[in-house]
C-alpha positions as CSV (number, residue, x, y, z in Angstrom):
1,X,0.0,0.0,0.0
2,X,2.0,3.1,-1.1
3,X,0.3,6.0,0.9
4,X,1.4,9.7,1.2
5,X,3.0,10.8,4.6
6,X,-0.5,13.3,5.2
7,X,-2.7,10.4,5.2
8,X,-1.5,9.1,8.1
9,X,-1.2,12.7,10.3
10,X,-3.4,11.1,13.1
11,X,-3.4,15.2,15.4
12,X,-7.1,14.9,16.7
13,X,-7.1,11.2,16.2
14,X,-5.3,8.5,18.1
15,X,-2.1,8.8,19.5
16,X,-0.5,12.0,18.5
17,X,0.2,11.1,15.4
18,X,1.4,7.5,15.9
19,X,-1.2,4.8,15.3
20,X,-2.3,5.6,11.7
21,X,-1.5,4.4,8.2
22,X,-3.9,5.3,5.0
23,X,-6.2,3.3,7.9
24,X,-6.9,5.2,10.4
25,X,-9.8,3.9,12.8
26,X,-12.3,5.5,14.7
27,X,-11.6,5.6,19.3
28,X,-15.6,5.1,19.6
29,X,-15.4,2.2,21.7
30,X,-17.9,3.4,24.2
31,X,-14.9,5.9,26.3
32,X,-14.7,4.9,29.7
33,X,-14.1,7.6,32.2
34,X,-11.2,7.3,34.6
35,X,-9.8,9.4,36.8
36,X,-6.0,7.6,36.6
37,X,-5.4,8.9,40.4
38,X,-7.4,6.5,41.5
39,X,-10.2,3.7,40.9
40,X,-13.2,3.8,43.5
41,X,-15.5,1.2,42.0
42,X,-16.3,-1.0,38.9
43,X,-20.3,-1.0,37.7
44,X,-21.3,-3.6,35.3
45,X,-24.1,-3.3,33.7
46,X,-26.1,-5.0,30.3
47,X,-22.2,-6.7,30.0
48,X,-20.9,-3.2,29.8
49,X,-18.4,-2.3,32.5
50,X,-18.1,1.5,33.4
51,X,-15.4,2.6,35.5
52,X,-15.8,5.2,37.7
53,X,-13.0,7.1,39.7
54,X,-12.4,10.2,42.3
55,X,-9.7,12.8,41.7
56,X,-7.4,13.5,43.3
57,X,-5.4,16.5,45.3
58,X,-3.5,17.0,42.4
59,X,-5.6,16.7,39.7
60,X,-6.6,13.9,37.3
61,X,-3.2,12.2,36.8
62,X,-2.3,9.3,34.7
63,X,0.1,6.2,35.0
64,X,2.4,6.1,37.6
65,X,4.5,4.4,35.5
66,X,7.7,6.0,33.5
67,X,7.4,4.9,29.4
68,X,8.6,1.7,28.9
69,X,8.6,0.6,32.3
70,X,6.4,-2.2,33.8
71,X,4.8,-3.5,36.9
72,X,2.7,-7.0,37.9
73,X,-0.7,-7.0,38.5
74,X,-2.9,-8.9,41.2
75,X,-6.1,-10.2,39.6
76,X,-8.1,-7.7,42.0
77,X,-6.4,-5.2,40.1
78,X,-6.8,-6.1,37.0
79,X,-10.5,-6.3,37.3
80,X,-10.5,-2.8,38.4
81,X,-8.2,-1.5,36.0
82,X,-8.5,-3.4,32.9
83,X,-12.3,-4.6,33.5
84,X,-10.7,-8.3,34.0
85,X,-9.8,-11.1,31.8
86,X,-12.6,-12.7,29.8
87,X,-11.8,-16.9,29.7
88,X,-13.5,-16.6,26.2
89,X,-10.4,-14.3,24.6
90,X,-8.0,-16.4,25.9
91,X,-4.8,-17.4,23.9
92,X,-5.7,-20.8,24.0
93,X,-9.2,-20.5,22.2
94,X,-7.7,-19.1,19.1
95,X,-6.9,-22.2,17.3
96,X,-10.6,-23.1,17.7
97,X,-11.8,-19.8,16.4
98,X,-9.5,-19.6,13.4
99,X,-11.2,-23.2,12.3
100,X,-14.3,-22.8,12.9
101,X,-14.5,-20.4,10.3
102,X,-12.5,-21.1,7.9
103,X,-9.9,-24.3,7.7
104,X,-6.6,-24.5,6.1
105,X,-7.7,-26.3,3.4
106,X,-10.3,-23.6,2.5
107,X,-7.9,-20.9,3.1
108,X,-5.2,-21.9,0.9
109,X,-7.3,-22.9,-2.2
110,X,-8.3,-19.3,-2.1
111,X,-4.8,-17.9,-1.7
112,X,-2.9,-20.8,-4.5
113,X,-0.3,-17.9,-4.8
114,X,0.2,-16.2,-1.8
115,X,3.7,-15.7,-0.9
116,X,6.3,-18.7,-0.3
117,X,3.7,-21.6,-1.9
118,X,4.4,-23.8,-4.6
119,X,2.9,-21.8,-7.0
120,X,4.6,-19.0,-6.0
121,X,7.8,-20.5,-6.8
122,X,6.4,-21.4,-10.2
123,X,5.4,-17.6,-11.1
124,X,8.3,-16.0,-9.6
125,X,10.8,-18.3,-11.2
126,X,13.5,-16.2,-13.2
127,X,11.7,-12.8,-11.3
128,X,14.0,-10.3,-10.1
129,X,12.1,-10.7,-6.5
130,X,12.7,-14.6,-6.8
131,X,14.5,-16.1,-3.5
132,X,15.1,-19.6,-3.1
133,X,14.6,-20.1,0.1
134,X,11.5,-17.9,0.7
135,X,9.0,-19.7,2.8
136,X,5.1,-19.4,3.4
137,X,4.7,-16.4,4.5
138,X,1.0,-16.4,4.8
139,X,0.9,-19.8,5.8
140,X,-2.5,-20.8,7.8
141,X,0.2,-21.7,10.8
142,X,1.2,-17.9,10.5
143,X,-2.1,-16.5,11.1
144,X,-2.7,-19.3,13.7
145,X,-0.1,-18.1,15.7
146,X,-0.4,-14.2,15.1
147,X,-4.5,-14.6,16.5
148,X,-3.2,-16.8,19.3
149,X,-0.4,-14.2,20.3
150,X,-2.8,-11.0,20.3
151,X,-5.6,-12.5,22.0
152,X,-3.1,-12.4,24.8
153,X,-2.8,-8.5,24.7
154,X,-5.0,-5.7,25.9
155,X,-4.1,-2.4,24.9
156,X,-5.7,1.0,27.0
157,X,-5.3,4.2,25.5
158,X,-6.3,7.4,27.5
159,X,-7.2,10.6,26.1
160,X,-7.4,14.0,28.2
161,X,-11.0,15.3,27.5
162,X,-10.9,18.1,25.1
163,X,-7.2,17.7,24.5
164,X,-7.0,14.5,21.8
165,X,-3.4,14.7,21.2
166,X,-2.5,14.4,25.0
167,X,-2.7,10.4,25.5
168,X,-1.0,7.7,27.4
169,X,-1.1,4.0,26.0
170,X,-0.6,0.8,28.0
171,X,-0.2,-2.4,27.2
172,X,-1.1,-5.9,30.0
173,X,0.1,-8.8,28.9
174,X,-2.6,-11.3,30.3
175,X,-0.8,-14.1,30.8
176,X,2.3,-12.8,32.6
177,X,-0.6,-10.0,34.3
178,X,2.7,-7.3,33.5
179,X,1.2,-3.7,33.1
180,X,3.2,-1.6,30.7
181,X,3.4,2.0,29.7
182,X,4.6,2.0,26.2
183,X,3.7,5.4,25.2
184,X,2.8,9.1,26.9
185,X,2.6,12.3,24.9
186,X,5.2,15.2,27.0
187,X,1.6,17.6,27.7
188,X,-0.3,14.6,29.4
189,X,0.4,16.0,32.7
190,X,1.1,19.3,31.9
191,X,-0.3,21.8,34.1
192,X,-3.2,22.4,32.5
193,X,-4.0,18.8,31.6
194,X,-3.9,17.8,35.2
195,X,-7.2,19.7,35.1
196,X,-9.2,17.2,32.1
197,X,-10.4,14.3,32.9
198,X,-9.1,11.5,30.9
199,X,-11.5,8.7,28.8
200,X,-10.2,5.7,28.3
201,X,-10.4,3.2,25.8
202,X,-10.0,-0.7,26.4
203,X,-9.1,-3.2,23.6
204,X,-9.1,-6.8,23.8
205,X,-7.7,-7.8,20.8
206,X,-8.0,-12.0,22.4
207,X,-11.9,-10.4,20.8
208,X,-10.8,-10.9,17.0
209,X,-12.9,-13.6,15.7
210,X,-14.9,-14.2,18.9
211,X,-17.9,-12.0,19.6
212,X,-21.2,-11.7,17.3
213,X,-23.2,-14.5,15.7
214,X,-20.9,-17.5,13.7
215,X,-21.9,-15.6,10.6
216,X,-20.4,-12.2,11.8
217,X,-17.2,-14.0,12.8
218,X,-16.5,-15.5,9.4
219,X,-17.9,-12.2,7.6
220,X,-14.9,-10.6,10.1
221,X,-12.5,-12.8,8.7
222,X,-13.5,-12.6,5.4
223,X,-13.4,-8.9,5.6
224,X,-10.1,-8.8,7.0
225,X,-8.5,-11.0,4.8
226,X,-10.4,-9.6,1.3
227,X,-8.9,-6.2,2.6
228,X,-5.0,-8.0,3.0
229,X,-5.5,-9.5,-0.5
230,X,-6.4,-6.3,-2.3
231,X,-3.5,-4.8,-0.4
232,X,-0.9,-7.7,-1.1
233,X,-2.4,-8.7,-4.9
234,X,-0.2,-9.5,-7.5
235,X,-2.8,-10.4,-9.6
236,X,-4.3,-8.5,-13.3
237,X,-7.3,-9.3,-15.4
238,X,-6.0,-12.0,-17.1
239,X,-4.3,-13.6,-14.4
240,X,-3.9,-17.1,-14.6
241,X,-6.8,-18.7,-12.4
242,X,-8.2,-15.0,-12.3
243,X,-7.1,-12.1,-10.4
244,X,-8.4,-13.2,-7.1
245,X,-6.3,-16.3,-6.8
246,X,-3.2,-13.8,-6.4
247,X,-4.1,-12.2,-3.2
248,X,-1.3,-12.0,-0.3
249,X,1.3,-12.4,-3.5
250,X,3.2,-9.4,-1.8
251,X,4.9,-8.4,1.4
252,X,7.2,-5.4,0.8
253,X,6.1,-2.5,-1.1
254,X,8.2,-2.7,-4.5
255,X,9.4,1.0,-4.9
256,X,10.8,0.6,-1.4
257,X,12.0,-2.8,-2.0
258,X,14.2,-1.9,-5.0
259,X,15.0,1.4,-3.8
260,X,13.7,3.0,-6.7
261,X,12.0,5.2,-3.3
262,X,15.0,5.5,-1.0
263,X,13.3,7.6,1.7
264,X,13.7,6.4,4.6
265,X,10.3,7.3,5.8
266,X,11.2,9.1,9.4
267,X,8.6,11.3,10.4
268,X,10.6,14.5,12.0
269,X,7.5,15.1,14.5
270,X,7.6,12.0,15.8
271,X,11.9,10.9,15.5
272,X,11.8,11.7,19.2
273,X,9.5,9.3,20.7
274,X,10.4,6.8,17.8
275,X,13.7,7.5,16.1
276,X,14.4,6.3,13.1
277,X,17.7,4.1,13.3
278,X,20.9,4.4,11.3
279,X,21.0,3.4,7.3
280,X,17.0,1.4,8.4
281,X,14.0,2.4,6.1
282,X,10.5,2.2,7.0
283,X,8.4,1.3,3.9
284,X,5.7,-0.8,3.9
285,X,6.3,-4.1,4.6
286,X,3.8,-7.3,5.6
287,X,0.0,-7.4,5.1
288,X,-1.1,-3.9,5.4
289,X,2.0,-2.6,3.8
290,X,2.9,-1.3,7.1
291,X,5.1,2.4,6.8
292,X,6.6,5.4,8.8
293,X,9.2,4.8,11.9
294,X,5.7,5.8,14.4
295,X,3.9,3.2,13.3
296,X,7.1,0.8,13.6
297,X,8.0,1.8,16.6
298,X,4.2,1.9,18.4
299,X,3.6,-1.8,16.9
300,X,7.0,-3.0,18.5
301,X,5.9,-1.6,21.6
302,X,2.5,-3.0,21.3
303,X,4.1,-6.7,20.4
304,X,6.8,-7.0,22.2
305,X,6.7,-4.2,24.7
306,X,9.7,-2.6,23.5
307,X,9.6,0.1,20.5
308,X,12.9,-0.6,20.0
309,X,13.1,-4.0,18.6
310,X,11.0,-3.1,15.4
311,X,12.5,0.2,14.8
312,X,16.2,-1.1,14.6
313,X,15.2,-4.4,12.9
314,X,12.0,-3.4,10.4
315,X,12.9,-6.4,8.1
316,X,11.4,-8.7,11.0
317,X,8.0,-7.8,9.5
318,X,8.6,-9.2,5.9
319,X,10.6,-12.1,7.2
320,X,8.6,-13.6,9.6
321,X,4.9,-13.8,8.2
322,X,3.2,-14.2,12.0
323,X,4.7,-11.1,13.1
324,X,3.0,-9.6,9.8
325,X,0.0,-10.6,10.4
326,X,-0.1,-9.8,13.7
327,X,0.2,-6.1,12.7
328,X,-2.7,-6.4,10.8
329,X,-4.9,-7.4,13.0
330,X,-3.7,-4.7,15.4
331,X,-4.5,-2.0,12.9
332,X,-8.3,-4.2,12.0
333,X,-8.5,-4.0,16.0
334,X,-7.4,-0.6,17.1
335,X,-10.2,2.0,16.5
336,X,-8.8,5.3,15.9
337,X,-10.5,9.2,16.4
338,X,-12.9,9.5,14.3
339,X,-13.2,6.0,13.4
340,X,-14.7,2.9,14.7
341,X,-12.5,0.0,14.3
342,X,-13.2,-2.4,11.5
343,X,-13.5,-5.3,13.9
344,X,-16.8,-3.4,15.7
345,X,-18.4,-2.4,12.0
346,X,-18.2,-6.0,10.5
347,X,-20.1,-7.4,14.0
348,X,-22.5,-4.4,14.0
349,X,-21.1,-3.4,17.5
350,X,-20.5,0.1,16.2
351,X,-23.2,2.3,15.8
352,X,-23.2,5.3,13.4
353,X,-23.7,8.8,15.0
354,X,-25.5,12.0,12.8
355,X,-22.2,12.8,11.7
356,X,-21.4,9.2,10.2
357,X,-25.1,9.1,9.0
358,X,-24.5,12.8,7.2
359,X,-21.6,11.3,5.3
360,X,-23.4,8.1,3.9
361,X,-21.6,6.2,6.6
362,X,-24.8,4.3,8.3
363,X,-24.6,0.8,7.3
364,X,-22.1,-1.3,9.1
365,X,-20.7,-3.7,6.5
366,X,-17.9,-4.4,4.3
367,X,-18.0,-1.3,2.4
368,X,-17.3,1.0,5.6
369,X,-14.3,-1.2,6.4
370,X,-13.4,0.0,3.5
371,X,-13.6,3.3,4.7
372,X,-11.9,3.0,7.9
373,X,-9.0,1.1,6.6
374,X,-8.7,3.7,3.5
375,X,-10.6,7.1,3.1
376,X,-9.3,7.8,0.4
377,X,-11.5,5.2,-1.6
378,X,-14.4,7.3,-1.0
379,X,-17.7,7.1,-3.4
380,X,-16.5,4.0,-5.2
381,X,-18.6,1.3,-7.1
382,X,-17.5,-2.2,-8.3
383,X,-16.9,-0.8,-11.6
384,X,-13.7,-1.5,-13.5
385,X,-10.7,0.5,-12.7
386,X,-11.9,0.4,-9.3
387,X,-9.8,-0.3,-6.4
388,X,-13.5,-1.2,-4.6
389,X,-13.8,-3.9,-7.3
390,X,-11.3,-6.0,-6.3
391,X,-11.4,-5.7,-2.5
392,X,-15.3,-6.3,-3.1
393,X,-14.3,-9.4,-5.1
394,X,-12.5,-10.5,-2.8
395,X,-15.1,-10.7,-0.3
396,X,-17.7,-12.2,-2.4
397,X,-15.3,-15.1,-3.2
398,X,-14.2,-15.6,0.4
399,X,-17.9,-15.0,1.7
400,X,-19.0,-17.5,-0.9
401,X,-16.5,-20.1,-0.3
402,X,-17.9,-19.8,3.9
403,X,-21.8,-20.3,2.9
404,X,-22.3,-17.1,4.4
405,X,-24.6,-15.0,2.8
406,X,-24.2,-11.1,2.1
407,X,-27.1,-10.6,0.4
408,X,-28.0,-6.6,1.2
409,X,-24.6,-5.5,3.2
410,X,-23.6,-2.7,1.6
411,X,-20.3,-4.1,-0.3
412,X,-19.2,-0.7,-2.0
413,X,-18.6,3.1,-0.5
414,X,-20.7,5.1,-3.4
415,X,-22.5,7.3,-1.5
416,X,-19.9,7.4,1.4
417,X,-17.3,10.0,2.4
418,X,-14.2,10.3,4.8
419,X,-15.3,10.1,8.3
């Protein structure tokens, strides 16, 4: 995905300008509102869980925690901090909910030439980009593992009320229960901040694939993957097989690949928090083409905890296909200001407000996946040309293959603008 540095300024959306690409998704997550001083009680109600908090003598502050360091959690707190640990989006479920959808046999008839298979190595033969000992990249093992090792990461990100840009992101590893502060913008407690209250969004991402009916979960990953095929296609109209069967053909954007784009794709307004490392280039790389040194170095923090690991070695994304997809599923996960994330659209859990409805944006479906993951595709059709076309024939194709039936989801974005 080759996208222009101002499509992923995310000031007034998530993260101060960190978690973006030409996807940027929506915080609308129902904000919960937390006084970081100090939790007084946990309501649950309708299998919502509020969180409710006092201030204190100085002010509404955040974390405790310095960036990048990390604490252990008792179970108590985690219930009152992170709104506990749901046995359903446990690590060890993922298997189950991968296959239940969609098995490996299924899965790679529909990808014959993703990248590393035998028919790869038949149609790259004698290519510039050929490598002998590639493997499968976007093996069914790959995404196995990449849903097993997110379900076991919650992410909270905490916005000061009428101050978007001041945030503070943790990360708790569930297993371990290790609390980590992997990012805090430098006004979060500045003097005036102290003031705001902070909301706080809670994602589970152990939630991928496991909440809605059986038909929304395989419409999810039908959605998810159609979008990773368009994104990673090597196909053309007269493809052999057609153009669908050359989804997830790709894993390194080509002009950044080759060098025929040498930048090294370090955002100055952000080198500080993530700096760009020595003679290392940030292009996209894996599944969503993934670019820019914040969105390496947020992800690293995200996966392993550390933003360094990502941003001195970025090649780990195009060599090692679970890694890749699990920074997909982190960006289909993560909602970002303005957007919902596509993971709550697909499984109707997101609910359009007057401004969505104003911009044609008021049917949850594929289409508005499209939408979240790229506005720039904005009032498109299936028509040829398209880039709708072929991320809409992707999901016809992989819908089909499930026996699940889209009849009257709204597949294209005609009628839709940017949120």
């Amino acid at each position: 995905m080759n996208v222009s540095k101002r499509n992923y300024q995310v000031s007034n959306r998530l993260i101060h300008r960190t978690l973006c690409l030409s996807l940027g998704a929506v915080l609308l997550a129902s904000p919960l509102s937390v006084s970081a001083a100090e939790i007084s009680s946990k309501v649950v109600s309708e299998n919502k869980v509020t969180i409710t908090s006092s201030i204190s003598v100085n002010g509404f502050k955040g974390s405790a925690l310095a960036v990048g360091e990390n604490h252990f959690l008792t179970l108590k707190e985690i219930e009152n901090k992170w709104g506990g640990i749901d046995p359903d989006y446990k690590p060890d479920q993922a298997i189950t909910a991968v296959k239940e959808v969609l098995p490996q046999k299924e899965y790679e008839s529909l990808f014959p030439y993703r990248l590393g298979s035998p028919e790869w190595y038949k149609a790259a033969k004698g290519k510039e980009y050929y490598k002998e000992d590639q493997v499968d990249y976007f093996s069914y093992d790959n995404l196995i593992a990449a849903v097993t090792e997110v379900s076991n990461i919650k992410l909270k990100i905490s916005t000061r009320k009428g101050s978007t840009s001041a945030q503070e992101i943790q990360r708790l590893d569930k297993e371990a229960r290790i609390e980590t502060l992997i990012s805090r913008s430098s006004d979060f407690n500045s003097s005036d901040n102290l003031k705001k209250e902070i909301d706080t969004v809670i994602v589970d991402f152990g939630t991928f694939l496991k909440e809605g009916f059986k038909k929304d979960r395989k419409r999810e990953l039908a959605a998810f993957l159609a979008n990773l095929a368009h994104e990673t296609g090597g196909g053309w109209a007269t493809a052999p097989g057609g153009e669908l069967k050359w989804g997830l053909f790709w894993n390194e954007n080509i002009a950044g690949r080759t060098g025929v784009n040498k930048d090294a794709f370090v955002d100055p307004a952000t080198s500080e928090l993530y700096p760009g490392v020595k003679d290392k280039r940030y292009y996209g790389r894996g599944p969503i083409m993934m670019s820019w040194n914040f969105n390496y170095g947020l992800f690293s923090s995200i996966i392993y905890g550390d933003k360094n690991v990502l941003l001195s070695k970025p090649e780990i994304i195009s060599a090692d296909g679970k890694v890749g997809f699990m920074t997909a599923i982190l960006f289909w996960m993560t909602p970002q200001a303005p957007k919902p994330s596509a993971h709550d659209v697909i499984i109707n859990k997101w609910k359009p407000a007057k401004e969505d409805i104003a911009k044609g944006l008021s049917q949850p479906g594929f289409g508005i996946t499209i939408m979240v993951l790229n506005g720039l595709e904005t009032n498109l059709g299936e028509t040829e040309g398209s880039s709708v076309k072929r991320r809409a024939g992707h999901y016809r194709d992989i819908t089909s293959r499930m026996g699940v039936d889209i009849t009257g989801e709204k597949i294209d974005t005609l009628g839709m603008k940017p949120f």
